[in-house]
SEKEMAR-16545 format. One record per residue (C-alpha): y, x, z. Coordinates in Angstrom, 2 decimals, decimal comma, always signed. Layout:
BEGIN
      yy      xx      zz
       Y       X       Z
...
END
This chain:
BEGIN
      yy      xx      zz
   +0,00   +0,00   +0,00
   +3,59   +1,52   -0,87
   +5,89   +2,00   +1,74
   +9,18   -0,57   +1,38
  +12,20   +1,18   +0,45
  +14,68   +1,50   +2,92
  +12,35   +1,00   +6,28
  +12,78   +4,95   +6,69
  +16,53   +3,95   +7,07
  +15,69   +1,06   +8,82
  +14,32   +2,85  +11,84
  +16,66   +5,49  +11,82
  +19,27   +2,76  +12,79
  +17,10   +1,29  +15,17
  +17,07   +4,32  +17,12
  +20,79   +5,09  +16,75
  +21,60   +1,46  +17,67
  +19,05   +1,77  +21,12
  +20,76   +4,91  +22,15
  +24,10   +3,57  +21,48
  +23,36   +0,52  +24,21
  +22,02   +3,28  +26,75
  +24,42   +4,96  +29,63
  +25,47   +8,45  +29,05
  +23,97  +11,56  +30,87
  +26,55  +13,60  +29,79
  +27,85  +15,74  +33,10
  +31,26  +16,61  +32,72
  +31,03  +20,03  +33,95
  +34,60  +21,29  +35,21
  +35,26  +18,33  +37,07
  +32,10  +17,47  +38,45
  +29,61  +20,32  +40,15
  +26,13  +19,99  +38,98
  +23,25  +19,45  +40,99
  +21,08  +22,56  +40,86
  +17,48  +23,19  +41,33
  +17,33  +24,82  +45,33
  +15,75  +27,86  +43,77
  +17,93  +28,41  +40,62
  +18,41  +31,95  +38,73
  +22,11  +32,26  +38,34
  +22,73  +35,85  +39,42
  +21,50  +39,12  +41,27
  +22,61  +39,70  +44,36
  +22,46  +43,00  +46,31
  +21,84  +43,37  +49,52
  +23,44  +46,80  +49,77
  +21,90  +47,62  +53,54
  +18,36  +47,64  +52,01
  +18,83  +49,98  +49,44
  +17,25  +53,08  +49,85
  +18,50  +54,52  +45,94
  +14,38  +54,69  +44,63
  +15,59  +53,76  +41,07
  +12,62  +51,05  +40,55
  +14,87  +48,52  +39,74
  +16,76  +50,70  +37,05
  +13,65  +52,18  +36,09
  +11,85  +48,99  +35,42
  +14,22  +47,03  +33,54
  +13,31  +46,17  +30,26
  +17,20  +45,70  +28,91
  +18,18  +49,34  +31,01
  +21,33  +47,29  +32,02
  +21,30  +48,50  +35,64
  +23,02  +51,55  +36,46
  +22,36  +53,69  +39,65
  +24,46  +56,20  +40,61
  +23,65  +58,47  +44,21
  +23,60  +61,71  +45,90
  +22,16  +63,07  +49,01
  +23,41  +63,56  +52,00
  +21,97  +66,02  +55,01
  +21,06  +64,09  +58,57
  +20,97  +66,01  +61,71
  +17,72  +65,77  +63,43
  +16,86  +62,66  +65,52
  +15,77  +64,74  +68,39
  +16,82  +68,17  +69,83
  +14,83  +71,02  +67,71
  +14,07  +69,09  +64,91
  +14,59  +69,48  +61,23
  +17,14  +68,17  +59,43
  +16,03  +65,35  +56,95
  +18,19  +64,37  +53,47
  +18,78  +60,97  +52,62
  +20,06  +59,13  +49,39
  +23,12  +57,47  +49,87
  +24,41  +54,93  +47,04
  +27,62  +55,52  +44,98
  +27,57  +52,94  +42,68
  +25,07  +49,85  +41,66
  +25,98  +48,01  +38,91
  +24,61  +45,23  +36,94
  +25,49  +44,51  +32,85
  +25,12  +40,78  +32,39
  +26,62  +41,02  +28,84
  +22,51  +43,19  +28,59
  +20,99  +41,06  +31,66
  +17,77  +38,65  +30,00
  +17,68  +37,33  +33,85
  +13,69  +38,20  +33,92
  +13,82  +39,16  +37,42
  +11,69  +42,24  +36,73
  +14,18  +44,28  +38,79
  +13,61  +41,69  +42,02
  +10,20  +41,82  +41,99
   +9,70  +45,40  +41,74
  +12,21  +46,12  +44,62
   +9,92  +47,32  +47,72
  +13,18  +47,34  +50,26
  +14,00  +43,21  +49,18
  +17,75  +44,31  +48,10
  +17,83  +42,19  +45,46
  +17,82  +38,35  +44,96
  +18,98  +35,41  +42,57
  +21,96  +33,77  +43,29
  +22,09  +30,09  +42,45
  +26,11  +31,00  +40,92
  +26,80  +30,66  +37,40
  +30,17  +30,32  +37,03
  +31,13  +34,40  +36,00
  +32,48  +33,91  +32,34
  +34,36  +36,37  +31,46
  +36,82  +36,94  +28,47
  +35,80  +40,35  +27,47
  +32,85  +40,99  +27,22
  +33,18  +44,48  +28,79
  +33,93  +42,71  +32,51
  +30,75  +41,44  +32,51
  +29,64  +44,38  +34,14
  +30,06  +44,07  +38,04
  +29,69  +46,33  +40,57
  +28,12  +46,58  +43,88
  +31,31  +44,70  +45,69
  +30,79  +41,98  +43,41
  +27,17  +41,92  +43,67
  +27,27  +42,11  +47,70
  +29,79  +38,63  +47,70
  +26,67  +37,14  +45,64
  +24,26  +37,96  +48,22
  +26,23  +35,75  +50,62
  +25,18  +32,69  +48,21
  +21,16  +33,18  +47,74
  +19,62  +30,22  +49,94
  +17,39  +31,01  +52,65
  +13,57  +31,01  +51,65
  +11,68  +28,09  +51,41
   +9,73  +27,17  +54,84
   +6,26  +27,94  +54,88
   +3,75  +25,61  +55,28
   +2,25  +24,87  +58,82
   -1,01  +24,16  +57,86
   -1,27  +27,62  +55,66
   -3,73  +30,38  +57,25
   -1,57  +33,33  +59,38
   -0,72  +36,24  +57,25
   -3,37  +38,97  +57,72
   -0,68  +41,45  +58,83
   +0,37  +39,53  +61,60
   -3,15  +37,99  +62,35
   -3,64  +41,78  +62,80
   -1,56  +43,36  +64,65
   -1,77  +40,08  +67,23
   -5,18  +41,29  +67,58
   -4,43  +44,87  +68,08
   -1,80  +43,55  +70,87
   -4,30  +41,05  +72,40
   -7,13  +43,98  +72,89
   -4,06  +46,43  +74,43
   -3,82  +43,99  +77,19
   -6,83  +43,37  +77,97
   -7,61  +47,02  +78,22
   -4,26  +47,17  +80,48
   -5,75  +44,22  +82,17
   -9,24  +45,73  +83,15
   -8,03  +48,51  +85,41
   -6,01  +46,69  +87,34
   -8,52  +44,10  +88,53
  -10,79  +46,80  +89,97
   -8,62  +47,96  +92,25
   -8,26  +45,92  +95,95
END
């Protein structure tokens, strides 16, 4: 059987003429905020204290938009007649979101937890050359990442802490055992 001519056109306007009864969901952005996701990837954060300078992040990153830059510095011993120890201190962390493909490569492979995803996206720019921040910028970020989700009560203890409660539990009793012998 041949189709009719015209009832392609005919239910193209029917769907125009259904969506044209239907509400909007148009958000109008600037005026009105939009209602994120609680875990949304906006930005990276750094949380500067945690930073111990091991390039994993930089090193990692598939884009090579991170840039590290540190030296060391000499600590005097902790303790009378001890050795001197080096540490790195960081000069300069930077992040080039103009590069940035937001995989989160670099937050997963940090070992210290110094980095995290912001939930802001507002950080347009008009040149595309200030779309590299710096650490300052990146540290006023962390202030915005949303505490972690809560865990579940009925999930199993972590084995590290199931662990050292042990260890703790058989240090008492062994601290427990002398002191009931004696009168």
């Amino acid at each position: 059987m041949a189709p009719i001519p015209g009832s392609g056109l005919a239910k193209g306007l029917a769907v125009t003429l259904r969506t044209m009864t239907k509400k909007t969901v148009t958000e109008q952005y600037p005026d009105a905020q939009p209602e994120l996701p609680p875990r949304t990837r906006g930005v990276i954060g750094l949380f500067e204290e945690n930073c111990t300078v091991c390039m994993l992040c930089a090193r990692e990153c598939p884009d090579w938009c991170i840039y590290i830059d540190s030296h060391k510095e000499t600590v005097p011993p902790a303790a009378p007649g001890g050795r001197e120890r080096s540490r790195n201190v960081l000069d300069r962390f930077a992040i080039d979101f103009s590069l940035c493909m937001y995989c989160g490569i670099c937050i997963e492979v940090c070992p210290f937890d110094a980095l995290f995803w912001s939930p802001e996206f507002e950080y347009a720019e008009t040149d595309i050359h200030d779309l590299t921040h710096e650490r300052d910028k990146l540290r006023e970020w962390m202030w915005t990442v949303p505490a972690p989700p809560a865990l579940d009560p009925a999930a199993e203890e972590p084995k590290e802490i199931a662990a050292a409660r042990k260890t703790a539990e058989k240090l008492a009793a062994a601290q427990a055992e002398p002191g009931e012998d004696t009168p």
